[in-house]
C-alpha positions in Angstrom: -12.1 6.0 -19.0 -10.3 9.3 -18.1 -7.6 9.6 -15.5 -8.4 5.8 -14.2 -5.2 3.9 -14.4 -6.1 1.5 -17.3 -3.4 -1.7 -17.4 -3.6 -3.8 -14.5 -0.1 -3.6 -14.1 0.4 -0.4 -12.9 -2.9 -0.7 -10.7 -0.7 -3.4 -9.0 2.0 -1.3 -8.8 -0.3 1.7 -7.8 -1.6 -0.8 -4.9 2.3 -2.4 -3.9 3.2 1.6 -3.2 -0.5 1.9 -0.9 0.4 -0.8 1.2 3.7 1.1 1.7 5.7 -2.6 1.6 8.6 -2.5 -0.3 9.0 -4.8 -3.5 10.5 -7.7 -1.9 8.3 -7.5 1.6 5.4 -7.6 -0.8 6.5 -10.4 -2.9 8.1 -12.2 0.4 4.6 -12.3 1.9 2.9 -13.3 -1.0 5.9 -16.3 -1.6 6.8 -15.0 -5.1 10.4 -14.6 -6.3 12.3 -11.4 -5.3 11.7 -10.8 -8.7 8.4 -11.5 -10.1 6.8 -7.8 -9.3 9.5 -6.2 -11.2 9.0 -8.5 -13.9 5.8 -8.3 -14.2 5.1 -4.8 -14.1 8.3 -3.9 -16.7 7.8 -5.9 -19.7 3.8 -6.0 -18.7 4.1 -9.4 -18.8 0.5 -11.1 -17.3 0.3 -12.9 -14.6 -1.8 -15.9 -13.6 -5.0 -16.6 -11.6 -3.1 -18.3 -9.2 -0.9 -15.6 -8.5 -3.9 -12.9 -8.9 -6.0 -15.1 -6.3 -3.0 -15.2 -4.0 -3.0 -11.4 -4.1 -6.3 -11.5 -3.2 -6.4 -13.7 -0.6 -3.8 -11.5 1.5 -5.2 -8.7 1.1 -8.8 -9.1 1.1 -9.4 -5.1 1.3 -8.3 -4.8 -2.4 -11.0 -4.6 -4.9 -10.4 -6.9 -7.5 -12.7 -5.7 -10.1 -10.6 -2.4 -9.5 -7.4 -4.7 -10.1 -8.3 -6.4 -13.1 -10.7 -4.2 -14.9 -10.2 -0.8 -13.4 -13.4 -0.5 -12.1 -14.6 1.0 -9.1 -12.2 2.1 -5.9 -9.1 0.7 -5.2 -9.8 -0.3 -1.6 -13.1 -2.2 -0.5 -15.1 -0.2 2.3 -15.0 -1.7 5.9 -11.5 -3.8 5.4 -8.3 -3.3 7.4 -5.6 -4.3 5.6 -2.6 -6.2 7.2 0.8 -4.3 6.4 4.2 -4.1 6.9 5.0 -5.9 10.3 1.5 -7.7 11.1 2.6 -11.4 10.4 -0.2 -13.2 7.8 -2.1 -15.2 10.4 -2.6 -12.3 12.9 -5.9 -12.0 15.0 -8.0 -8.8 14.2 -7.0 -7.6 17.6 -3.2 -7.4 16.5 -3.8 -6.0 12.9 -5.9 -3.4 14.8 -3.6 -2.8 17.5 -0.8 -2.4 14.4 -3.2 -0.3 12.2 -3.3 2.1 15.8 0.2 2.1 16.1 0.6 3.3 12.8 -2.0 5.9 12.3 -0.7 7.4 16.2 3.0 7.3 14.3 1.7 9.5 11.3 -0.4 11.7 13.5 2.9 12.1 15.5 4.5 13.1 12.0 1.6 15.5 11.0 1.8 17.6 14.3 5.7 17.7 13.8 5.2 19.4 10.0 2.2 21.5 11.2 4.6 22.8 13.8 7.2 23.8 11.4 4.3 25.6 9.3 3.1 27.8 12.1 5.9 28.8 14.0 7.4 31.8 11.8 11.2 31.5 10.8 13.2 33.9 13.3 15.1 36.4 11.4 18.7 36.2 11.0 20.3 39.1 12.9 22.6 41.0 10.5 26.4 41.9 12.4 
């Protein structure tokens, strides 16, 4: 299998850190406990269909063959994933409209740090 990541629970894991939610956010949306990811993922402990389907249902972009056998890419092609502040429920209008807002927020960042790379460090004049 070479560098894929080869127990499904640090695939989940690798997936929580994706949707940059934080442990709690992710487990709030899904309605587990504050801490079933935790537990889960440190004493590899599995995890039910339930709980895998429920993970699937949110976030439909997720490749589950990825997340259960390792195969294939981690996201499906063509999804937008719903993160962070899009409430479940939302209309594809506001997860795009959030997914826009975001991307414009990281260019933003981008074109700060490409800033600081071009523009040379000015000297410090010696007294």
């Amino acid at each position: 299998m070479g560098n894929e990541i080869e127990d499904v629970h640090t695939r989940l894991w690798t997936f929580v850190q994706y949707t940059g939610m934080s442990e709690s956010a992710f487990c709030s949306r899904l309605g587990f406990s504050n801490g079933f990811l935790g537990k889960i993922i440190k004493n590899k402990i599995s995890f039910g269909i339930d709980k895998a389907q429920r993970i699937l249902y949110e976030f439909p972009e997720l490749n589950c063959r990825w997340l259960l056998l390792g195969e294939g890419d981690m996201i499906t092609r063509g999804n937008f994933g719903r993160y962070n502040d899009v409430p479940p429920g939302a209309t594809p209008e506001e997860e795009m409209k959030d997914m826009m807002e975001r991307l414009a927020n990281e260019v933003g960042q981008l074109k700060v740090k490409l800033h600081h790379i071009e523009t040379p460090a000015k000297p410090k004049k010696s007294k």
